[in-house]
C-alpha positions as CSV (number, residue, x, y, z in Angstrom):
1,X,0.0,0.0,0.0
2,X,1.4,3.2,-0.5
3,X,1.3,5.8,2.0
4,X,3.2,8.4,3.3
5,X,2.3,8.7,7.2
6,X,5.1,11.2,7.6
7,X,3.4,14.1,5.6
8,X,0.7,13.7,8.1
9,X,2.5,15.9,10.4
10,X,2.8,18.8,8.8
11,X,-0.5,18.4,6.7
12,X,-3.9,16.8,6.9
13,X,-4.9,13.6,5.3
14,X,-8.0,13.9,3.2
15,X,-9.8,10.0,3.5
16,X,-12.7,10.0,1.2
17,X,-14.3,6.6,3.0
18,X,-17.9,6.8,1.7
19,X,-19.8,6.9,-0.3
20,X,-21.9,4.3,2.0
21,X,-25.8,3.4,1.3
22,X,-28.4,4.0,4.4
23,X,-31.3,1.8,4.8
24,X,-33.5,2.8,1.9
25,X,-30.3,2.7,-0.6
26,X,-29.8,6.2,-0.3
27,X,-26.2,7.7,-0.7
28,X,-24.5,9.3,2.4
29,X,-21.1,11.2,2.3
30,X,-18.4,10.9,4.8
31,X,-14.9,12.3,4.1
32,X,-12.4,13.1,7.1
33,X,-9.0,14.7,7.3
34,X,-6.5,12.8,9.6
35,X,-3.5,14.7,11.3
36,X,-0.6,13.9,13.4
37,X,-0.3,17.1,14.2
38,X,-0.1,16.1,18.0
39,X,2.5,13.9,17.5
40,X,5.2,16.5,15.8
41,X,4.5,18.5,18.8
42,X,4.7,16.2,21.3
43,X,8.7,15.1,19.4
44,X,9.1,19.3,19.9
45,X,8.6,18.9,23.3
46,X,10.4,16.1,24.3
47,X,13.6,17.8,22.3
48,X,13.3,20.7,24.7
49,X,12.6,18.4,27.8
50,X,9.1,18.4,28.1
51,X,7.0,15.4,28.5
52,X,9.9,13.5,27.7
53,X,8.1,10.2,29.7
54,X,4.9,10.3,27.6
55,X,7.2,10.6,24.3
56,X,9.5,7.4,25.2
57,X,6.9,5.1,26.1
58,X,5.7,5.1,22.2
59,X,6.4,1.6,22.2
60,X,3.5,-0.1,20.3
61,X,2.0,0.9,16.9
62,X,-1.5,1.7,18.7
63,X,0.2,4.2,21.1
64,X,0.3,6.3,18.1
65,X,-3.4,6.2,17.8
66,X,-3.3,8.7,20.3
67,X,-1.7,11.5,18.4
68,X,-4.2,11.3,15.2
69,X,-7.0,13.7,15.5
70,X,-10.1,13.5,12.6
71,X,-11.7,16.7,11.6
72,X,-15.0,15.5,9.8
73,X,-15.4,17.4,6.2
74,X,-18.4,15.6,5.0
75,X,-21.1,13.5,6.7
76,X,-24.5,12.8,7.2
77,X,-26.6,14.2,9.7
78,X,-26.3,11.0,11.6
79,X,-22.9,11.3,12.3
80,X,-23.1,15.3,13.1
81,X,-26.2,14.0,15.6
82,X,-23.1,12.2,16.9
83,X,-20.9,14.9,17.4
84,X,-23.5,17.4,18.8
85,X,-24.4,14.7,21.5
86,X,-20.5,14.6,22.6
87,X,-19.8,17.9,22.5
88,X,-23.0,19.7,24.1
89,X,-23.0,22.0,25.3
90,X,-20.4,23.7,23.0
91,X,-21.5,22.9,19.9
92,X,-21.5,25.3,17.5
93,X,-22.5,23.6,14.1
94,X,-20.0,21.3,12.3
95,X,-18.5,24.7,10.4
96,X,-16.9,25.7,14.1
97,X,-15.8,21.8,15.2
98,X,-12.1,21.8,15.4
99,X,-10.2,18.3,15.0
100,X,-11.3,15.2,17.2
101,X,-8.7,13.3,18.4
102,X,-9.0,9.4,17.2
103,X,-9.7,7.9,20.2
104,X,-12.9,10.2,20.8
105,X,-13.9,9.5,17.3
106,X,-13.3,6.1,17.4
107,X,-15.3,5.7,19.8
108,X,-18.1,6.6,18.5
109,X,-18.8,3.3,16.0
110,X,-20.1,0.2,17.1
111,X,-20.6,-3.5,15.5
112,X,-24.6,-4.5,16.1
113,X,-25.2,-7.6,17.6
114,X,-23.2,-10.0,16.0
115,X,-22.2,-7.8,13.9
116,X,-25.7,-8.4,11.5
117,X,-27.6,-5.8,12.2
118,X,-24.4,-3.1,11.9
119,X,-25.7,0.4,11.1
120,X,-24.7,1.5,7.6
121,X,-22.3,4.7,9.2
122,X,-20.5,2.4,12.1
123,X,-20.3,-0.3,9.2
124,X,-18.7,1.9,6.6
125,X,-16.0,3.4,9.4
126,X,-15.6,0.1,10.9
127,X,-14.8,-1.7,8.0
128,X,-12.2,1.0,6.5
129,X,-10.3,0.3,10.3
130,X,-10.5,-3.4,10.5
131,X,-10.1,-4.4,6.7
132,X,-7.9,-2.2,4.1
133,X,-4.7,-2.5,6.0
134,X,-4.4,1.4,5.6
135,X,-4.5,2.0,9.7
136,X,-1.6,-0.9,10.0
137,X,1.0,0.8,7.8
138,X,-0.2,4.5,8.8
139,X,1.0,3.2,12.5
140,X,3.9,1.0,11.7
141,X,5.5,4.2,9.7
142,X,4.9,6.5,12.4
143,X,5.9,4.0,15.1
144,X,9.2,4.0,13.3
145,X,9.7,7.9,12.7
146,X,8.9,7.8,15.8
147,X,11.9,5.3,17.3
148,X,14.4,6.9,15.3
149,X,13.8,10.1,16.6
150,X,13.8,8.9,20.3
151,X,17.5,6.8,19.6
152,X,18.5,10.9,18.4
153,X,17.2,11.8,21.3
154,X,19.6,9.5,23.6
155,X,22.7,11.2,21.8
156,X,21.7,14.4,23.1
157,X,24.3,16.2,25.8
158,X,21.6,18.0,27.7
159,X,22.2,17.3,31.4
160,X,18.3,17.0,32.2
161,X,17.6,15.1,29.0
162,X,20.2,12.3,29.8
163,X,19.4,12.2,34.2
164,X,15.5,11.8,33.0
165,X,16.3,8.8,30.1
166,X,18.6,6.8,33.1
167,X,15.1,7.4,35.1
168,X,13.1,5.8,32.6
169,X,15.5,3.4,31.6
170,X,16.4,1.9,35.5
171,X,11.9,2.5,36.1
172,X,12.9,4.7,38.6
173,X,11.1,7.5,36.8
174,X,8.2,8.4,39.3
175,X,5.7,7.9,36.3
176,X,6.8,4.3,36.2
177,X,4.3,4.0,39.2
178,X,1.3,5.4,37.6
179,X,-1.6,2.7,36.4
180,X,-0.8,4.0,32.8
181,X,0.8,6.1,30.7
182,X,-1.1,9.7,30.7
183,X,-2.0,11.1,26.8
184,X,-2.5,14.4,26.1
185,X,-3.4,14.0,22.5
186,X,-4.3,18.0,21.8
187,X,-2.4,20.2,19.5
188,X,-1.4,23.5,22.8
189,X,1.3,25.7,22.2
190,X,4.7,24.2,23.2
191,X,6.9,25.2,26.0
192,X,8.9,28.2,24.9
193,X,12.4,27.6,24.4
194,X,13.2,31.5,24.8
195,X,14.1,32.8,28.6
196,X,11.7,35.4,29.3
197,X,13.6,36.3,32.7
198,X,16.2,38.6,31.5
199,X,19.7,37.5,30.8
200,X,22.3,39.3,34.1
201,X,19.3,38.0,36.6
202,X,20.0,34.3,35.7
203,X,23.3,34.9,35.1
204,X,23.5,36.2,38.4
205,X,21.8,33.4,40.5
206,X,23.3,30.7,38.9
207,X,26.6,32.0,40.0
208,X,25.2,32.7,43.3
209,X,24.1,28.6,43.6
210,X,27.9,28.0,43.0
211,X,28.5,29.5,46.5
212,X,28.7,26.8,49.3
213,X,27.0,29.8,51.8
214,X,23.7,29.5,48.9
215,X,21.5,26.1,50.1
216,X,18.4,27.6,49.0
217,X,16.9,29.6,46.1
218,X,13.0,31.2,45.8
219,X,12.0,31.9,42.5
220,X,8.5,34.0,41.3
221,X,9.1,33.3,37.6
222,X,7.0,30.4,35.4
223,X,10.1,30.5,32.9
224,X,10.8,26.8,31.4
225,X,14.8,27.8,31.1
226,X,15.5,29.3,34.0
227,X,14.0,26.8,35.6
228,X,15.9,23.7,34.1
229,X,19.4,25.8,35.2
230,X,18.2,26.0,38.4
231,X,17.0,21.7,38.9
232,X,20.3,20.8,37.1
233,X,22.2,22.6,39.8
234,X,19.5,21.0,42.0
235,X,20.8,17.5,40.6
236,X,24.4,18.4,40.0
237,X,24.4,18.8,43.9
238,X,22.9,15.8,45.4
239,X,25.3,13.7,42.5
240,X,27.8,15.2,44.4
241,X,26.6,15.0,47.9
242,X,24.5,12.0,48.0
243,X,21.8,13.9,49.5
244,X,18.1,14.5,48.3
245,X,17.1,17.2,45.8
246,X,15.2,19.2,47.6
247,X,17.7,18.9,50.8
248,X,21.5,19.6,48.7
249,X,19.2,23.0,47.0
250,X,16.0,23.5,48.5
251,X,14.4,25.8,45.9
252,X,11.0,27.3,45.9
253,X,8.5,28.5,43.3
254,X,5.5,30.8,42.9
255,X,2.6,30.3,44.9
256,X,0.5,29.6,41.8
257,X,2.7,27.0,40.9
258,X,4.4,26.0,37.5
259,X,3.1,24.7,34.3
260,X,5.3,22.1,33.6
261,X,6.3,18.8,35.9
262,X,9.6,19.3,37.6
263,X,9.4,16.0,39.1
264,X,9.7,14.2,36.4
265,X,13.3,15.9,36.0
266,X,14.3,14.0,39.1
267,X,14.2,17.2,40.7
268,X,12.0,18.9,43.4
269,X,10.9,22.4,44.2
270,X,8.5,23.5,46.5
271,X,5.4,25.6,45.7
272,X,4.2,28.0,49.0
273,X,0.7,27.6,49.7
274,X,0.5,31.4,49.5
275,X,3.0,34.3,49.7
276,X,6.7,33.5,48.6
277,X,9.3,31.4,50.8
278,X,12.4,33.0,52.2
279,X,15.5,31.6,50.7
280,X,19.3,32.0,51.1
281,X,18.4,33.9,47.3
282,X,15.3,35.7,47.0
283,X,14.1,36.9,43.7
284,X,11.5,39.3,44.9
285,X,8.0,39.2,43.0
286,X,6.6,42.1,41.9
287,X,4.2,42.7,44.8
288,X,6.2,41.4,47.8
289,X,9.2,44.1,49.7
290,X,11.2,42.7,51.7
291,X,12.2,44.6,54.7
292,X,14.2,42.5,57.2
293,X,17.3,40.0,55.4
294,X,17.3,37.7,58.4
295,X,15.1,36.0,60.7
296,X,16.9,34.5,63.5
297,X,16.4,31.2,61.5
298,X,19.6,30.3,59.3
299,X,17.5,28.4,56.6
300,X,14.7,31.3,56.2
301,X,17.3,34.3,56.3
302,X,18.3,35.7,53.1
303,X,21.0,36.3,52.1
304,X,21.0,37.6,48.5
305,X,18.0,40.0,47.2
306,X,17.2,40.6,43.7
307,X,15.1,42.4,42.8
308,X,13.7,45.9,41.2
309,X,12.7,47.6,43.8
310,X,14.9,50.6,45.1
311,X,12.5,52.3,46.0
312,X,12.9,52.0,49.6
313,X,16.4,51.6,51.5
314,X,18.2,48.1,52.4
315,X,19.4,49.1,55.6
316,X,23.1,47.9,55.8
317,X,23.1,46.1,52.6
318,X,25.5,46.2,49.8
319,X,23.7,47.3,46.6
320,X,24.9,46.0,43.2
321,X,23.1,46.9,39.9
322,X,23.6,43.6,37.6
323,X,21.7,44.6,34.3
324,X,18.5,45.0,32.9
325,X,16.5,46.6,36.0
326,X,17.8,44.0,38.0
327,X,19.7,44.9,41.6
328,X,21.5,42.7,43.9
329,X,21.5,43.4,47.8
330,X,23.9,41.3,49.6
331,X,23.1,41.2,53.1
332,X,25.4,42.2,55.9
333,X,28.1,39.8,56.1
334,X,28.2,38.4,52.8
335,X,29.6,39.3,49.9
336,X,29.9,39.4,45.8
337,X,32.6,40.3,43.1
338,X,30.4,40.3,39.8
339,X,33.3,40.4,38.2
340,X,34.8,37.4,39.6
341,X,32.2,35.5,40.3
């Protein structure tokens, strides 16, 4: 059969699968388009880190199935009957329905009992999947794009990349203790490879989490790259000190948490139930000023500030501008050579 799965990535698949004939002989329509639109991005992802689990367990040909997505083009008004009872109360009218992924669609058919009394639509989908052989060789070529690309990723020198892999590979990955593999089949915009926190503030904490006097770091920003420096210190650390994560750099997050999973890094950061933690460096949100560096507890004191706000003095602190808005207050007793740092 010849097929090209691989242009199903970057462009629909147009399946003209009827015409089939209703009861009375009647002529119904049903054309689809078939993506794997979900699938490229998902391979995106998992090259920038993300969801790098989900992407290596494509094992099986069928694990592909849950990348496709159908976007009906022509049908009968039994089939959109179908779709308007899913999707209520959103529907809009089959001109507004976006892609479905497969296994929704799927779903939908049904053999009658013993497969005799069939109705004409579930017959003519049914019988496309289960006899031409076209679904076989659509998910044996995408199983194998989809192996080569995951042997590339194995050769790739990204510290994260290669600590999450010997996870996976050893089933110490903490998803290897789910009851399955979770799918997330929906074409979302990816994680953006681009910093958005500016370029001398992560400069400047990531030389500040070379100090031995730096255990702990508190963090406001959502920022995908800033935060993978920050967990492969994290990691780099316990390597070296056999302890914990979260205990060789304790580092803390916004209160409304982050929208990616850290964990399955093999790292840890905790996420305050409100406010902003205290940390040995404390990025300062927007809306917080801090007025006091220590507390009397070692772990809760801080001892580097960055932030924007000089609005109000540091009493007794050491100010350093570092670039792009950013200041750094070192607090009494502590100090740091920018230069030489």
């Amino acid at each position: 059969m010849q097929l090209d799965a691989l242009s199903m990535l970057d462009q629909p698949l147009r399946l003209e699968l009827g015409p089939y004939f209703g009861y009375r002989g009647e002529q119904h329509p049903l054309t689809v388009m078939l993506d794997a639109f979900a699938l490229a991005r998902l391979m995106q992802d998992a090259r920038r880190g993300h969801r790098l689990y989900e992407w290596m367990k494509i094992q099986r040909p069928g694990d592909v199935l849950h990348y496709l997505r159908i976007e009906v083009v022509d049908a009968h008004q039994e089939l959109w009957s179908r779709v308007q009872h899913a999707f209520e109360p959103s529907w809009h009218g089959p001109r507004h329905l976006a892609p479905i992924p497969f296994t929704v669609f799927d779903g939908w058919f049904h053999y009658g009992f013993g497969g005799d009394d069939t109705e004409p639509l579930d017959a003519c989908w049914l019988n496309h999947r289960q006899s031409t052989g076209f679904w076989d060789v659509l998910m044996s070529q995408l199983l194998d794009w989809v192996q080569a690309k995951q042997r590339e990723l194995r050769h790739d020198n990204d510290f994260l990349v290669q600590h999450e892999l010997h996870l996976i590979d050893q089933s110490r990955h903490r998803r290897d203790f789910f009851a399955s593999v979770a799918r997330r089949p929906h074409v979302r915009k990816g994680i953006d490879e681009h910093s958005c926190a500016p370029e001398a503030l992560r400069d400047c904490v990531l030389k500040l989490v070379m100090r031995d006097d730096v255990e702990s770091v508190a963090c406001p920003f959502t920022d995908f790259i800033f935060w993978r420096a920050l967990v492969e210190k994290q990691l780099r650390r316990a390597s070296k000190s056999g302890a914990p994560p979260q205990v060789a750099l304790r580092l803390s997050g916004p209160d409304s948490g982050l929208p990616f999973d850290i964990e399955d890094w093999g790292g840890y950061v905790h996420i305050p139930y409100e406010g902003a933690a205290r940390s040995h460096v404390f990025i300062e949100p927007d809306w917080y000023f801090l007025y006091d560096f220590r507390t009397g507890i070692p772990d809760l004191e801080v001892r580097f500030l960055l932030t924007r706000n000089t609005a109000h003095g540091r009493p007794q602190a050491t100010r350093i501008e570092i670039g792009d808005g950013w200041f750094l207050f070192c607090a009494p007793g502590f100090e740091f050579d920018t230069a030489n740092s």
